[in-house]
C-alpha positions as a printed Julia matrix, in Angstrom:
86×3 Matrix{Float64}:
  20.19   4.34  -30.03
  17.86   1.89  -31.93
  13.97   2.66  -31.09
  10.82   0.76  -31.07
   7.36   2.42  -31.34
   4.38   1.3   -29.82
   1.01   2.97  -30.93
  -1.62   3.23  -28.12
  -4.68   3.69  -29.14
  -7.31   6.86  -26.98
 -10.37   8.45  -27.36
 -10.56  10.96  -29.87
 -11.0   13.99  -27.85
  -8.22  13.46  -25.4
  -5.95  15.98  -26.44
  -9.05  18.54  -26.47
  -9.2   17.54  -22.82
  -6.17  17.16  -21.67
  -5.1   20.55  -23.65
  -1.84  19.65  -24.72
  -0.39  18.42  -27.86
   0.6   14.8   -29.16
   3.86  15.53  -28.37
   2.96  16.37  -24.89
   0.81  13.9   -24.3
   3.42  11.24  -25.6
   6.42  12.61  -23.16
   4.25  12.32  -20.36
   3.18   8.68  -21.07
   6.77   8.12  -21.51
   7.89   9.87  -18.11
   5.2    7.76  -16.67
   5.89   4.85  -17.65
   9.66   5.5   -16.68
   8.86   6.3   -13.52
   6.59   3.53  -12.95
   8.89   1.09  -13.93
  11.65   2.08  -12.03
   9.51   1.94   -8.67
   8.73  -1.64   -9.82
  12.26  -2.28   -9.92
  12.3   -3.68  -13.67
  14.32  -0.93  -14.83
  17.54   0.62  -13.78
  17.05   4.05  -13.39
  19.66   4.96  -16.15
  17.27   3.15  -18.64
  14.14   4.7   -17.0
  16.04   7.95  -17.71
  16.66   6.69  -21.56
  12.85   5.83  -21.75
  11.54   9.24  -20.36
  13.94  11.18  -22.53
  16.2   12.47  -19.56
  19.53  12.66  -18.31
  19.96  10.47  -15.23
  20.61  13.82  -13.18
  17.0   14.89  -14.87
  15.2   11.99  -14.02
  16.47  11.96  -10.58
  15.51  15.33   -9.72
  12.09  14.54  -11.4
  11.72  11.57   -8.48
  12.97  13.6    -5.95
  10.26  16.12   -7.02
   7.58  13.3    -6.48
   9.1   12.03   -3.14
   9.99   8.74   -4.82
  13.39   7.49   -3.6
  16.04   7.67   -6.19
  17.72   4.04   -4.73
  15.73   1.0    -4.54
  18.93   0.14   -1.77
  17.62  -0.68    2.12
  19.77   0.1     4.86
  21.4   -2.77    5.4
  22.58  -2.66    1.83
  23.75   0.66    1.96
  25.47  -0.28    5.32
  27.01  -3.33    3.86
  28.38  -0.77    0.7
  30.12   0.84    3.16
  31.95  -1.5     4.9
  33.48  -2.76    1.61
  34.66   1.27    1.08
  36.52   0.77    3.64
């Protein structure tokens, strides 16, 4: 998988305060930003996964864990799904 870095600049004593390391810091920035972008629907979640450094079956459980829905599907979607099962 080809990878892009972006730097992000913080103050400092962030890590002091936060008490974790750069590496921590950076996976939950990247979980974050997963996550976020999933909810706004401009990810699918198999590439929020791939940005947060999960398995799908990970970053689902890590939603569920959060009470964020794991399908952006409505009802009537999910109802129409089924009829084509059928």
């Amino acid at each position: 998988m080809n990878t892009q870095r972006i730097s992000v600049d913080f103050p400092a004593d962030i890590l002091l305060a936060l008490n974790e390391t750069e590496n921590q810091l950076a996976q939950r920035i990247k979980l974050a930003l997963a996550v976020q972008l999933y909810r706004a629907e401009k990810l699918t979640i198999g590439k929020a996964a791939q940005i947060a450094g999960l398995s799908r079956l990970q970053f689902e459980t890590v939603l569920a864990e959060h009470e964020f829905p794991v399908s952006n599907l409505n009802v009537d979607e999910v109802l129409d799904d089924i009829s084509k099962l059928r």
